[in-house]
C-alpha positions as CSV (number, residue, x, y, z in Angstrom):
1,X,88.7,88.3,113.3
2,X,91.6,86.0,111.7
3,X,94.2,84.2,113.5
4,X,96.5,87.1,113.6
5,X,94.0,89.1,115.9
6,X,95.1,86.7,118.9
7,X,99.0,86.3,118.2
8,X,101.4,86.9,120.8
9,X,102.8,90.4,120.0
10,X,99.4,92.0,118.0
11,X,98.2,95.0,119.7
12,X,94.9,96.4,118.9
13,X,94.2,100.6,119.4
14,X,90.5,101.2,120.4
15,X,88.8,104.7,119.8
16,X,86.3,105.1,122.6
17,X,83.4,107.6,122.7
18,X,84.0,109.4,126.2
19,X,81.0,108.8,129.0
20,X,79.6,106.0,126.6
21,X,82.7,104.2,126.2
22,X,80.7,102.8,122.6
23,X,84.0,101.6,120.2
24,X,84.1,104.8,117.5
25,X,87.7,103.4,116.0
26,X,89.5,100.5,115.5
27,X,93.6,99.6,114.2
28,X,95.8,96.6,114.5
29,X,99.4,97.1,114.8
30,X,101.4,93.5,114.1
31,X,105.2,93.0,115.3
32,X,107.9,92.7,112.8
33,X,107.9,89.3,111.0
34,X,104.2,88.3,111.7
35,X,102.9,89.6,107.7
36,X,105.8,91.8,106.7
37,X,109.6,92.0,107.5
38,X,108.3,95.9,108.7
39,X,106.0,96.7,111.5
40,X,102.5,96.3,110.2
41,X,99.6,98.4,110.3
42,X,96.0,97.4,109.3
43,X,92.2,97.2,110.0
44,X,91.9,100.9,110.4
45,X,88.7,101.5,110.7
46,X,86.0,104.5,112.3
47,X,82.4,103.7,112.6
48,X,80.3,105.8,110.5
49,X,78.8,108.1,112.7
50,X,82.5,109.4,113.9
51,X,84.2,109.7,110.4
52,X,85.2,113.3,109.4
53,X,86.1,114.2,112.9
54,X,89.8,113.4,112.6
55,X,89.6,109.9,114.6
56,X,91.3,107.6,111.7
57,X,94.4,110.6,111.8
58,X,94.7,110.4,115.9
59,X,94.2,106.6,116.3
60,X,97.6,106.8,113.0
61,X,99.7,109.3,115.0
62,X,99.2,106.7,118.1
63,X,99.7,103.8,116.3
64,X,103.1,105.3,115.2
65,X,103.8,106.3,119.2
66,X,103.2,102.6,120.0
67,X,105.2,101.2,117.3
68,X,108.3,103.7,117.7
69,X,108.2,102.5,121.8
70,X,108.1,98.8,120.9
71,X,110.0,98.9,117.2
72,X,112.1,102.0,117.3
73,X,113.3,103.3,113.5
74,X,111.8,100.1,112.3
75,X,109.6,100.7,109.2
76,X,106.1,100.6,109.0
77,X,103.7,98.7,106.2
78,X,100.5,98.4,104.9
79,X,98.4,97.1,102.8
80,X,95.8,100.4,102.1
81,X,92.7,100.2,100.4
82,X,93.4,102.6,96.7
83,X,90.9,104.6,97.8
84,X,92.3,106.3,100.8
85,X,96.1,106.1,99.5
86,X,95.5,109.9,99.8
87,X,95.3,109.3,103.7
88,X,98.2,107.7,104.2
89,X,100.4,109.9,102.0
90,X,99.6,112.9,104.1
91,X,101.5,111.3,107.3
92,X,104.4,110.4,105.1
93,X,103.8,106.8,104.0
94,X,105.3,106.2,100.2
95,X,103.6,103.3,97.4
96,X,105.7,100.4,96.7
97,X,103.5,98.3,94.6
98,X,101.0,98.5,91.9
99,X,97.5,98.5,92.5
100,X,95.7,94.9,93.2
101,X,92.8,93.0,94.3
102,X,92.2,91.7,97.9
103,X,88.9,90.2,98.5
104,X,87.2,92.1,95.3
105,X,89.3,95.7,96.8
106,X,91.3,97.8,95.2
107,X,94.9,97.8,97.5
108,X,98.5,99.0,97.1
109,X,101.2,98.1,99.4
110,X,102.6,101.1,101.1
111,X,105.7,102.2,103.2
112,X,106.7,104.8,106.4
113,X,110.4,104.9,106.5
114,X,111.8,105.3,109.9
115,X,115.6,105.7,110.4
């Protein structure tokens, strides 16, 4: 957690196994203004056991109902790990910076433009 997690305006997206209810997926969606001048996404996460089952893509495409709803045609950014840069690409998110280090990670600032 960090101080954004309790802000007025953060919404978190929870993946829930169904019958257990256990917490399978995880994204923060931050208003306009609180990080970037865009809507921003980050702290996408799916627990181990569910990755490969198409959980990070569903929890993105909800993330992106919720944020049209609240933020309609405002632009969406994030700060991706390198690694999955390939992710994000396939739902139409561009690279605006160069690659560089948070905490000891390889990230790139990225961009979904909404008009």
């Amino acid at each position: 957690m960090d101080g954004l997690d309790i802000r007025p305006g953060t919404r978190h997206l929870l993946g829930r196994v169904s019958g257990s209810g256990e917490l399978a997926a995880y994204l923060r969606i931050l208003p306009p203004g609180m990080v970037f001048p865009e809507v921003g996404l980050g702290r996408l996460v799916v627990a181990s056991p569910y990755r490969g089952k198409g959980l990070g893509h569903r929890l993105l495409e909800q993330a992106f109902c919720e944020t049209g709803q609240l933020w309609s045609g405002k632009n969406i950014r994030i700060a991706a790990q390198v690694y999955l840069k390939k992710f994000y690409l396939s739902h139409g998110f561009t690279t605006i910076s160069r690659n560089y280090l948070e905490d000891g990670i390889p990230h790139v600032d990225m961009c979904l433009t909404n008009s």
